[in-house]
KENUDREN-786930 format. One line per 3 residues: number of its first residue (from 0); for each residue x, y negated, z negated of C-alpha. Coordinates in Angstrom, 3 decimals. Layout:
// residues N
NUM> X Y Z  ...
END
This chain:
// residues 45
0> 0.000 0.000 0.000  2.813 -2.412 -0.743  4.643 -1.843 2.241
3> 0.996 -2.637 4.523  0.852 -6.041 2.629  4.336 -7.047 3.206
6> 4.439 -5.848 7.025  0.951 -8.090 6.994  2.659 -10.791 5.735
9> 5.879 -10.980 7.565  3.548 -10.793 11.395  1.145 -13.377 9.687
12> 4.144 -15.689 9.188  5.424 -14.427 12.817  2.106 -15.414 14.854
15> 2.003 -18.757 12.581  5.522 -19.829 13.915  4.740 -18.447 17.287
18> 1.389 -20.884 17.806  3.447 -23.797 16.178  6.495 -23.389 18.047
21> 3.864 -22.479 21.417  2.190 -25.996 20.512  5.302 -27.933 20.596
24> 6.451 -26.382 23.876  3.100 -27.286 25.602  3.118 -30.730 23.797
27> 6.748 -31.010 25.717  5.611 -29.539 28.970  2.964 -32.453 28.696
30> 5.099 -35.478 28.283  7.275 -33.982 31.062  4.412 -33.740 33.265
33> 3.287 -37.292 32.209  6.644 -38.691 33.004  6.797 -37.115 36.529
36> 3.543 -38.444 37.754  4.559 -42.053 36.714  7.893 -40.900 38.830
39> 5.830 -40.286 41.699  3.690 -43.184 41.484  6.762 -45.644 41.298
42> 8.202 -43.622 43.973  5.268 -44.147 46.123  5.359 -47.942 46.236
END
């Protein structure tokens, strides 16, 4: 039984990081897509 609750903790802390860390990288994958699309319209005129 001990073991189950420990192995449930330590992949509940695993999936946590993964979504936060997963977050950030989209957040990041936004701002670089932001900043292109000004690129292009600057580019443009």
């Amino acid at each position: 039984m001990d073991t189950k609750v420990t192995f449930g903790v330590i992949i509940f802390i695993i999936l946590v990081s993964f979504q936060y860390t997963f977050n950030r990288i989209l957040k990041e994958l936004i701002e670089i897509k932001n900043i292109l699309k000004k690129d292009k319209i600057n580019f443009n005129k």
